[in-house]
C-alpha positions, 0 to 999 in steps of 0.5 A: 500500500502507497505511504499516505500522505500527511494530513493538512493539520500535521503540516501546519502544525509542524509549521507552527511549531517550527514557527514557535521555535524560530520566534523562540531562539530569536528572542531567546539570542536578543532578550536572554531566557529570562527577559522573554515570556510565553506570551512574547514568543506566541505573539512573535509567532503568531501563534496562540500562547497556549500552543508552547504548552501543547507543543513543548510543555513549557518555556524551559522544555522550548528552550530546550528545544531550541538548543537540540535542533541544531545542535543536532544539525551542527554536531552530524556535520561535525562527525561527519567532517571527522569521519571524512578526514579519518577514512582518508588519512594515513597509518597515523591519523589526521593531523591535529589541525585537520581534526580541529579543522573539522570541529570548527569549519561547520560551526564557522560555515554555518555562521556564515552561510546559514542565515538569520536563525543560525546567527540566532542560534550561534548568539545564544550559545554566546550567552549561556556558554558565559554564564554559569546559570547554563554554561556547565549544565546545558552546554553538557547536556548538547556538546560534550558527546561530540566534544570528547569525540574530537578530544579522542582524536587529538589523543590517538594522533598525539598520544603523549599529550596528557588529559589536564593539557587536552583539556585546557586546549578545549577550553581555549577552542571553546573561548575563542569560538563564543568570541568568535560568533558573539561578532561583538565588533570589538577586533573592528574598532581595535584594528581601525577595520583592518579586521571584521568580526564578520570575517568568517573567512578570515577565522576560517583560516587562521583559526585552527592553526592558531589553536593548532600551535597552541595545542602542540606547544602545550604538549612540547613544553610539557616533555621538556619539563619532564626531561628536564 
């Protein structure tokens, strides 16, 4: 038997609850999640308040939502950059830059090419990543899977790295990353707009070699102070 197609109410209510997630991470990226209430992101949606409640539960369960959808969008796209350079490296494994490369090149590629809602999304990541209300819990909860996949990586290719100098290299990719997509123009007004915070290309460039050298010049100091 043919799959029968969805019914009219399915799509439009899958539209509106798209709709609602759209209204909900715009608002959530320009207010905070406590500067916005359910009344605010249904109005925006034009949608009735009462369809959060029917469709997430409530605010909390909405931004949740929110995080998940593309989340899982942007951590697919990361394994599978990770999986492309490992099936075509050599007996050793990519190199650290290549596996950096590949955790970053889709965060900073969607930033640019993605549109308004992925700049949306990428801003709200700013906020909760600074703030310890969310930054431990929520970022947890969404990012550390894919997190310690790459970590993995960087381990197997450069294996006498030690864990605390692993994940001091995370936390310094993580920070400039926020920095990054925040776009806060601060690195326009410094450099007289020699360089643009909306440079994607730019970073894209520069980026992971930078945490690259970084990453191994922890490793390398850390053998010379155990010879020495």
């Amino acid at each position: 038997m043919a799959d029968t197609p969805p019914s009219r109410p399915s799509r439009r209510g899958e539209r509106t609850r798209e709709s609602l997630l759209d209204a909900a991470e715009k608002l959530f990226a320009e207010m905070s999640f406590h500067g916005v209430t359910v009344r605010a992101i249904a109005k925006e949606a034009g949608a009735d308040p009462a369809l959060v409640a029917y469709y997430f539960g409530g605010k909390r369960e909405l931004f949740d939502a929110v995080l998940e959808r593309r989340g899982a969008v942007l951590n697919r796209y990361r394994i599978a950059e990770l999986e492309e350079i490992e099936a075509h490296a050599g007996p050793e494994g990519p190199s650290p830059e290549e596996i950096i490369t590949a955790f970053t090149h889709p965060l900073l590629e969607l930033s640019a090419t993605g549109g308004d809602g992925w700049k949306s999304y990428f801003s709200l990541i700013g906020q909760i990543t600074n703030t310890p209300e969310w930054g431990g819990e929520v970022m947890s909860k969404y990012f550390d899977p894919i997190a310690n996949r790459f970590l993995e990586a960087l381990r197997k290719r450069v294996p006498e790295v030690t864990k605390e100098d692993l994940y001091w290299t995370y936390h310094f990719l993580s920070g400039a990353l926020v920095l990054t997509y925040a776009e806060t123009g601060r690195i326009d007004r410094l450099s007289g707009g020699v360089c643009r915070s909306t440079d994607i290309a730019s970073i894209q460039e520069r980026l992971p070699g930078f945490i690259t050298a970084g990453f191994l010049n922890m490793v390398e100091r850390r053998k010379a102070k155990e010879q020495s």
